[in-house]
N, C-alpha and C positions, 0 to 999 in steps of 0.2 A: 398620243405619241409625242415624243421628243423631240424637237428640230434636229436636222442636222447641223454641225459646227459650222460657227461660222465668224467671221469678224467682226467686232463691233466702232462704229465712231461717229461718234457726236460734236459736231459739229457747232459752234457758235455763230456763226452768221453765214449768209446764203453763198455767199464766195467761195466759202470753206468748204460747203457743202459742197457746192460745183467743180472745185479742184478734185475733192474726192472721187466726183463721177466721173469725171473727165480722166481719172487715172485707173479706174478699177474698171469703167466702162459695165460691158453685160453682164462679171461678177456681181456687180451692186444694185442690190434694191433699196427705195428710201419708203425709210420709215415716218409714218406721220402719226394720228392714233392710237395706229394697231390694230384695229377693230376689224379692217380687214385682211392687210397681210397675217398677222400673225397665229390665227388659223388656218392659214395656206400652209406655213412654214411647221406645224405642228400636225399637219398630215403629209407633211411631205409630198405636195403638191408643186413647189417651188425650193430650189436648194443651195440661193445664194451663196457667195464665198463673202459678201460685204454684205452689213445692213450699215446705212445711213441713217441715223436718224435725227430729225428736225426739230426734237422736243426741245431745246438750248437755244432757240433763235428764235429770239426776244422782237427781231422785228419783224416776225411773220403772224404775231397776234396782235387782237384790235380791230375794233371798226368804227369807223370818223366818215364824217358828214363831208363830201368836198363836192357842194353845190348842186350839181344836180344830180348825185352819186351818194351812194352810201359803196364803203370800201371798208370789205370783211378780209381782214385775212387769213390767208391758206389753214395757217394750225392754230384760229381761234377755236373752240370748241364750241358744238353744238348746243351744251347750255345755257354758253354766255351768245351767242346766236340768239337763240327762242328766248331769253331776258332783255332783250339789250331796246329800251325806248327808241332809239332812231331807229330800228329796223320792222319795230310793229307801225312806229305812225309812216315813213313812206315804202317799204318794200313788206307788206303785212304780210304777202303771201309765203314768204319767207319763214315770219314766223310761223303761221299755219302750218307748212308742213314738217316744221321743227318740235311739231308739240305731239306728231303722228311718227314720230323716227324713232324702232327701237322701245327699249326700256330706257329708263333714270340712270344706269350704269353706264352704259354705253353714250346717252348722251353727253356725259361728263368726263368722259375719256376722248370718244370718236370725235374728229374735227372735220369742218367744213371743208377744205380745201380737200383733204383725203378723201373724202367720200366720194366728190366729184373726180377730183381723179382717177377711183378705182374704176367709175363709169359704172356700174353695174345697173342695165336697163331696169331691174326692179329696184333701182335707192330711191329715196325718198325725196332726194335735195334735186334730181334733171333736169324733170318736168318743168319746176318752178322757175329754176334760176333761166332756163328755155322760154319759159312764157314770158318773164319779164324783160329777154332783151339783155342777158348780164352780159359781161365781157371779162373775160380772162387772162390776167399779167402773168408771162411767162418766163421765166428767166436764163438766161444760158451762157456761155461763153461769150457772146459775139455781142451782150446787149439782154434788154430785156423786147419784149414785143407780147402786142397783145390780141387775142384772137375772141371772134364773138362766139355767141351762146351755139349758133347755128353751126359754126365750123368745129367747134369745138368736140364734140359729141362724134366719132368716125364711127365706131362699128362695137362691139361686144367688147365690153372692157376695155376700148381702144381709144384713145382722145389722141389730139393736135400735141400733146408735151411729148417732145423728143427726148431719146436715150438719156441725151446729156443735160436737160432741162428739167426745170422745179418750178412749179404751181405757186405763185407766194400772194397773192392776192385776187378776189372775186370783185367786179366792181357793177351793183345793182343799180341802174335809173331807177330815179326817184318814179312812186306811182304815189303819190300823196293823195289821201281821200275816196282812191280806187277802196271797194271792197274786196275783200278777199276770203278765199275758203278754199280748202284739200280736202277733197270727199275721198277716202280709203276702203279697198273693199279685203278685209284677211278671213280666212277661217279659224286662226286662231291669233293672240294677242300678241304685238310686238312681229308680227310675221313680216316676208317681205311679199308687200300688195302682190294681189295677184291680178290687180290693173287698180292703178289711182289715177284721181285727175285734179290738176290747178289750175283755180281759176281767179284771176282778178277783174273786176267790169266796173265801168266808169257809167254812171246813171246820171244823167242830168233831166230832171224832171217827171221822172217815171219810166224814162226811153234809155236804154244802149246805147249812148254814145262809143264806147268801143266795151272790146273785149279780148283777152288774152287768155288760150288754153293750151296747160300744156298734159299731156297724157304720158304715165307711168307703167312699162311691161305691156304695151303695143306694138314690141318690134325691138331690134338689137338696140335703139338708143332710145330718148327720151324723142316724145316728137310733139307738134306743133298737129294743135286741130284749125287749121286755117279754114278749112271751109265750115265749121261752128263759129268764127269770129265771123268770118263776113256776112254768113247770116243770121247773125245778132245783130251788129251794126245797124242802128236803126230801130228796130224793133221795141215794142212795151217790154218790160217786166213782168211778164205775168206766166202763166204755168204753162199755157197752150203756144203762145210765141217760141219759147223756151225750148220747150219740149220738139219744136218743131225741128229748131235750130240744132237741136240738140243727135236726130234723127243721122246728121251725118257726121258724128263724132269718129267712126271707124275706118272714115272716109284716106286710101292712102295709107292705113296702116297693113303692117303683116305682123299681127301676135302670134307668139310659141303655142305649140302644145302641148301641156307638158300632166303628172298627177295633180295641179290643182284646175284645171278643165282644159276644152281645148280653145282651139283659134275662133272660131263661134262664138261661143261661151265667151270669152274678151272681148269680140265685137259687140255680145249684145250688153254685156257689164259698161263696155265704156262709154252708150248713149244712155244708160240708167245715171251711170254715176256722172257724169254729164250735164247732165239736167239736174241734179241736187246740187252739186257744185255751184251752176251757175246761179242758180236761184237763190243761194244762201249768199255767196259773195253779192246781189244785186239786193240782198234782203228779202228776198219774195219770200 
């Protein structure tokens, strides 16, 4: 299908952007990618009278090292994400699940900041940036502010960026030396997981010193397996620890049901994949 008509304006820096929103209000949606709005708007799912788009604004790409942070921003794109040296050696899991997003097309178009934006409990980028603790630059009228990984995430497609507000940076703690790994489960290639899980774990001498999971299409948002972290915490490395820890991966969540299985069926995928996560991020 065709879009419906609609206005177009590209904007060079984020001010511009925000005057724009601030004048068209709920007429306007901002364009980042495309990846996801612009299959909404070609089934006429959505029927803006403004598109925004971000692609002209030069300072919302890039990512720079600032100390204990790596700071991606909002419309870098996904390939230069999953290439980028400072983001394999301290936030790995990042790249991990950047190497499982999509095809090659889409990673070279679809951008970071968008993706998480759209929220979409099965994306690829939730889990991770959730596991590690990122924290989100907001920008708006009034100032910019920034809100964490936890808050961020509200409901189905729903984040903390208000009406009048734009996503223009992601800022990841450094996990230097953590391993990392995204175990993905599709039926077919390039799908969107039908539960994935990231994992990054800190091994000092054979033992868990910590661990960090985060779980993909277990519920309307991306969520945190806390009670897998804390009982790793401590723990060997080894397959039967693991596996144990691994037992309450589904602990606290409510997965859909939908044709690729049900709420079951994601319970018991997310202590399978779970346990392969962690074991491969811990190198077992």
């Amino acid at each position: 299908m065709i879009p419906a008509q609609f206005d177009y304006i590209a904007p060079t820096s984020v001010e511009e952007a925000l005057a724009a929103l601030a004048e068209h209000g709920d007429d306007a949606k901002i364009l980042a990618g495309g990846q996801s709005l612009l299959p909404v708007l070609r089934m006429r799912l959505n029927a803006p009278e403004v598109v925004i788009d971000l692609g002209r604004i030069d300072a919302l790409r890039g990512i720079r090292d600032e100390g204990d942070a790596i700071v991606i921003g909002a419309m870098t794109q996904h390939a230069v994400v999953g290439s980028d040296p400072l983001v394999a050696e301290h936030a790995a899991l990042i790249s991990r699940a950047v190497e499982h997003l999509a095809d090659a097309q889409i990673r070279h178009r679809g951008t970071f900041g968008g993706a998480l934006a759209h929220a979409d409990p099965a994306g690829d980028l939730g889990a991770p940036t959730l596991a590690l603790g990122a924290q989100f630059v907001i920008a708006g009228s009034g100032g910019t502010r920034t809100v964490a990984a936890d808050d961020f995430f509200v409901d189905l497609f729903e984040t903390a960026i208000g009406e009048d507000e734009i996503l223009t940076e992601v800022r990841i703690p450094k996990h230097t030396g953590w391993g990392a790994h995204y175990e993905k489960f599709v039926r077919v290639a390039h799908q969107w997981p039908i539960v994935a899980v990231a994992a990054a774990v800190r091994v000092e001498g054979g033992v868990i010193a910590e661990a960090r999971v985060g779980l993909t299409n277990m519920g309307s948002t991306p969520l945190r397996a806390r009670a897998v972290e804390q009982a790793l915490a401590g723990q060997p490395a080894t397959d039967d620890a693991v596996r144990a820890a691994a037992a309450r991966a589904a602990e606290g969540a409510n997965p859909p049901s939908d044709l690729n299985g049900d709420a079951d069926y994601r319970r018991h995928l997310a202590t399978v994949l779970t346990r392969r996560a962690v074991l491969a991020a811990a190198g077992g």
